[in-house]
C-alpha positions in Angstrom: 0.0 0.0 0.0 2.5 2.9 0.9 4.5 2.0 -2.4 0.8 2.4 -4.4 1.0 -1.1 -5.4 -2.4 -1.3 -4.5 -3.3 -4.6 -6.9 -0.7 -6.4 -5.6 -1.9 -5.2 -1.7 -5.0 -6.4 -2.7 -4.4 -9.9 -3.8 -2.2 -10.3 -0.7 -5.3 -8.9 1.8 -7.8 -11.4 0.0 -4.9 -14.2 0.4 -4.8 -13.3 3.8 -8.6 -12.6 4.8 -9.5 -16.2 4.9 -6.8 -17.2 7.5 -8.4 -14.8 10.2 -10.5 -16.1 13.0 -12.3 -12.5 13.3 -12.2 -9.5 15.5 -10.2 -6.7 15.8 -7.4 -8.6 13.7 -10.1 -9.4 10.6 -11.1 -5.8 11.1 -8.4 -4.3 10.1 -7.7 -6.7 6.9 -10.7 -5.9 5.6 -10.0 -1.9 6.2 -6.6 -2.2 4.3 -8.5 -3.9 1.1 -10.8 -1.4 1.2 -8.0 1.1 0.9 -6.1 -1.0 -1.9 -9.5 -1.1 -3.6 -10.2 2.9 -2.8 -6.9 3.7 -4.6 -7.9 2.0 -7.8 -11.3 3.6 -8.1 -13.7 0.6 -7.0 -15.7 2.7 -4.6 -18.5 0.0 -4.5 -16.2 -2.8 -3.5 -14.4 -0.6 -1.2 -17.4 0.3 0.9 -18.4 -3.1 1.1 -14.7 -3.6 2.6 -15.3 -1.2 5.2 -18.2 -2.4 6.2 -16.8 -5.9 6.4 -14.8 -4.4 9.0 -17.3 -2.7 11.0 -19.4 -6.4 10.7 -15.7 -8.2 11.7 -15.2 -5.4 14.9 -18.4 -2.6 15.6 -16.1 -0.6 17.5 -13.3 -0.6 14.7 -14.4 3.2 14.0 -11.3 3.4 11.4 -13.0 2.1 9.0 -15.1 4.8 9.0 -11.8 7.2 7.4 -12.2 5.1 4.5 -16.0 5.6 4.2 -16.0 9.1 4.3 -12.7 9.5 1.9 -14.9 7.2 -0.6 -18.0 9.4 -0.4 -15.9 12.4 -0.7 -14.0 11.7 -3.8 -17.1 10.2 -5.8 -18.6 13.1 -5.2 -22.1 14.4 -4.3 -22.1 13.0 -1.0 -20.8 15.1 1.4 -23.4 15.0 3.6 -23.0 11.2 3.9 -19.2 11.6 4.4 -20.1 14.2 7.2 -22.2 11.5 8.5 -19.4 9.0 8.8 -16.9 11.6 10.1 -19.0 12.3 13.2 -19.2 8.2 14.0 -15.4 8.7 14.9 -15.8 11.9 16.9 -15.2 10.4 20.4 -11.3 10.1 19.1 -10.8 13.2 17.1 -7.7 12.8 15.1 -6.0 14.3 12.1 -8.1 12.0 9.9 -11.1 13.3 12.2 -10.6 17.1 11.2 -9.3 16.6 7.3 -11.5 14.8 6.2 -14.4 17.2 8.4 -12.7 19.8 7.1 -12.6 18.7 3.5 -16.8 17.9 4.0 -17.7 21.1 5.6 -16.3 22.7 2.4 -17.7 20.8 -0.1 -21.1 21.1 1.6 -20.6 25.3 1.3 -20.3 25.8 5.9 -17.1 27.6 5.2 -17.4 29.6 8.7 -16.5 25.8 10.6 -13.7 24.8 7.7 -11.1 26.8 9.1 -11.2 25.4 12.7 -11.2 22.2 11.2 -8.4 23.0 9.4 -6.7 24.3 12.2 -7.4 21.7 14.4 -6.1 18.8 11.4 -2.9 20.9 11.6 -2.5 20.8 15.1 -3.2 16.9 15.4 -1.1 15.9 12.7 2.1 13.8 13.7 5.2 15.9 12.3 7.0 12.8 12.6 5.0 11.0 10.0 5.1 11.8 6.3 2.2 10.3 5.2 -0.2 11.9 8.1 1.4 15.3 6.8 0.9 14.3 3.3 -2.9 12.5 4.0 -4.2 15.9 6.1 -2.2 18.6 3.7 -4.2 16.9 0.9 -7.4 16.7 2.5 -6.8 20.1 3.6 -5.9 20.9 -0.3 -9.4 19.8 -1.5 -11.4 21.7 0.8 -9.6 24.5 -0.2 -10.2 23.6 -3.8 -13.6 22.9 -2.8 -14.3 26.2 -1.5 -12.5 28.1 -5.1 -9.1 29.0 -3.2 -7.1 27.4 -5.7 -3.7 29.0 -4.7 -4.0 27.9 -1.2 -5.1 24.3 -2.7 -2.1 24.2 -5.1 0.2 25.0 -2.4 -1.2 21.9 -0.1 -0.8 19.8 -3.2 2.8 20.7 -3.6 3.6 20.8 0.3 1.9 16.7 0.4 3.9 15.4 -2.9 7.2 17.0 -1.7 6.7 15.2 1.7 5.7 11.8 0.5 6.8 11.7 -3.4 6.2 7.9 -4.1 3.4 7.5 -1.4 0.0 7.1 -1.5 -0.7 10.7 -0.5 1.9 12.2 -2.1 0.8 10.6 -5.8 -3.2 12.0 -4.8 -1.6 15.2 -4.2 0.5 14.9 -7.6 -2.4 13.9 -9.6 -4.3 17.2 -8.2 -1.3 19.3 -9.3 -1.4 18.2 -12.8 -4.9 19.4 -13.0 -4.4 22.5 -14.6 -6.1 24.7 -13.5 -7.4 23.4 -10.5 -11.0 22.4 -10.7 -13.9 23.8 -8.3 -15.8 20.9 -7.3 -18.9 24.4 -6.4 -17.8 27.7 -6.8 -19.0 29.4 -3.5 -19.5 33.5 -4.4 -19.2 33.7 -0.4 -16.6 31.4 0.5 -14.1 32.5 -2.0 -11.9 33.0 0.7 -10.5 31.5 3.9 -8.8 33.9 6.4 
């Protein structure tokens, strides 16, 4: 998975799937093939992967990342995604407040996207790479979402130069090579974020 070899990750979780008993332990299995699956654009199968792992462990609220990223990058269902943010609230993490953040924008409530933002920032690990990478490009498309395409660029470039050949790092790539950024909704009074 961090090397984007995501068919290869695949074929290794489904190898590995059927020698777990359960739990916590099958949870997280089926969480990392719905990520492999997530990267190469099989949203439908993905879903059904994190909720595999919400069957295997209820309280396994990661998968719930992976629910809301899904929603988020098909489009349309933001409200949805906000839905599946809030079911890991209890725990707020970087995940928690990118991918809120990230939602909040795309659903036009810019006045709450900058404490989100601000509160991803904060709860990031500076010792990981990918975190940094996974929140600046969340961070990136909400402010793409809300038609701040400098600040979105600059995201973009911040997560590829952090994690070049990682998963984030090639999302935030793939966005730079958009040119020019696209507005998912131009928002006449969100155009900017202080």
């Amino acid at each position: 998975m961090r090397e984007g070899r995501y068919h290869e990750a695949e074929r290794a979780q489904r190898g590995t799937i059927p020698t777990l008993k359960g739990g916590l332990e099958l949870a997280h299995a089926y969480e990392i093939l719905g990520d492999a699956l997530l990267e190469q654009g099989r949203y439908p199968e993905a879903m059904r992967c994190y909720e595999a792992a919400l069957d295997a462990h209820p309280r396994f609220r990661r998968s719930y990342r992976g629910v809301a990223e899904a929603l988020l990058r098909q489009g349309g269902h933001a409200d949805q995604a906000l839905e599946a943010i809030e079911r890991i609230a209890e725990n707020p993490s970087d995940d928690y407040w990118s991918l809120r953040a990230w939602a909040l924008a795309e659903l036009g409530r810019s006045p709450e996207v900058t404490p989100a933002i601000g509160n991803a920032l904060r709860a990031t690990s500076r010792k990981s790479c990918a975190d940094l990478a996974a929140t600046w490009r969340r961070v990136g498309m909400a402010m793409q979402a809300l038609g701040n395409a400098a600040e979105a660029e600059e995201f973009f470039r911040r997560a590829a130069e952090i994690d070049p050949g990682g998963r984030w790092g090639t999302l935030a790539k793939e966005a730079l090579r958009r040119d020019p950024i696209p507005i998912t909704r131009r928002r006449a009074a969100a155009a900017t974020l202080p």
